[in-house]
N, C-alpha and C positions, 0 to 999 in steps of 0.2 A: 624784525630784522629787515635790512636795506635790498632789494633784488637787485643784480649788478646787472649788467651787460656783457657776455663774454667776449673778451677781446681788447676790453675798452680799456683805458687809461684814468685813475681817480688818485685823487691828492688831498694829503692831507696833514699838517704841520711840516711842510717842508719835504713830508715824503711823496714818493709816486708808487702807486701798485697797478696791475694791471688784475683784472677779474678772471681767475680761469673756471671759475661755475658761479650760479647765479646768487650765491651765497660768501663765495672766497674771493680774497686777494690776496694777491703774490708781493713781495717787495722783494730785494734782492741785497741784502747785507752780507758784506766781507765776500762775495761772490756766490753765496751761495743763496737760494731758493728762500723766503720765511712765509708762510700761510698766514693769514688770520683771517675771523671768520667778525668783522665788525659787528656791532651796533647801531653806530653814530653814524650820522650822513656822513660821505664823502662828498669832496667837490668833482666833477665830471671834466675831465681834459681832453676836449674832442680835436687840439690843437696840435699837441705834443707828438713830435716820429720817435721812429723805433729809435731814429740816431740819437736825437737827444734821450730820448726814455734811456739807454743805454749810459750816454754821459751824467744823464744823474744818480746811473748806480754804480757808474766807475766799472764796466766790464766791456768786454767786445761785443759785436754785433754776433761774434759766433759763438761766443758765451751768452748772450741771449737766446738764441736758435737751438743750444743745450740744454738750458733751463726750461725752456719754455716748450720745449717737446716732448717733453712727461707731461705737462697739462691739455695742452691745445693740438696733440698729436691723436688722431684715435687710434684705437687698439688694434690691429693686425686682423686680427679675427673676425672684425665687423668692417673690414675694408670689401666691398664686392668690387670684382672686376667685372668691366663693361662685357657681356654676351656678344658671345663670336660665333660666325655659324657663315654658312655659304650667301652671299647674300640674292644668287640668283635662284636658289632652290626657294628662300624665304620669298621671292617674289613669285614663283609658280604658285607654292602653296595659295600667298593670299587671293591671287587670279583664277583659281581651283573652287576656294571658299566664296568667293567675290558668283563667280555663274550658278554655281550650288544654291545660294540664299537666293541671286535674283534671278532660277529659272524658273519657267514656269512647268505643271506635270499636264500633260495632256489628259485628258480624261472622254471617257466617249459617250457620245450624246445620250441623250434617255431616251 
């Protein structure tokens, strides 16, 4: 079986799909979503926009952005949001940890 590129654009008999895992492509008949899972090489269209990819399946740009956010949207669950915090305490801290490691312990002579 062919490894796609996700995201990418491949043609083949007149059709265009785009890859939403490294095994599927998408095409988009009568407006709606079709999977297939090839065999056979496709051809690579690293030229084609989303405007025309759209005109060759006859739907909107915001019918494409609906289809295509079931595949290429991640799931809610694995979205982390960026870590929030004071950021002048985070710089005591590391100025805290920073004298710690490089001071030195006195020790008394022998």
């Amino acid at each position: 079986m062919s490894n796609f590129e996700i995201g990418v654009v491949y043609h083949k008999d007149l059709r265009h799909f785009i890859a939403v895992d490294n095994k599927t492509l998408v095409c988009c008949e009568s407006g709606e979503a079709v999977e297939t899972r090839p065999i056979t090489k496709y051809d690579v269209v690293r030229t084609i926009s989303v405007e025309d990819l759209c005109a060759h399946w006859e739907i909107t740009l915001a019918r494409f952005d609906e289809l295509m956010s079931a595949y290429l949207t991640p799931p809610q669950d694995t979205v982390k949001s960026r870590p929030r915090g004071n950021r002048s305490k985070k710089g005591e801290d590391e100025e805290y940890w920073r004298r710690h490691r490089t001071g030195r312990i006195a020790r008394p002579a022998l």
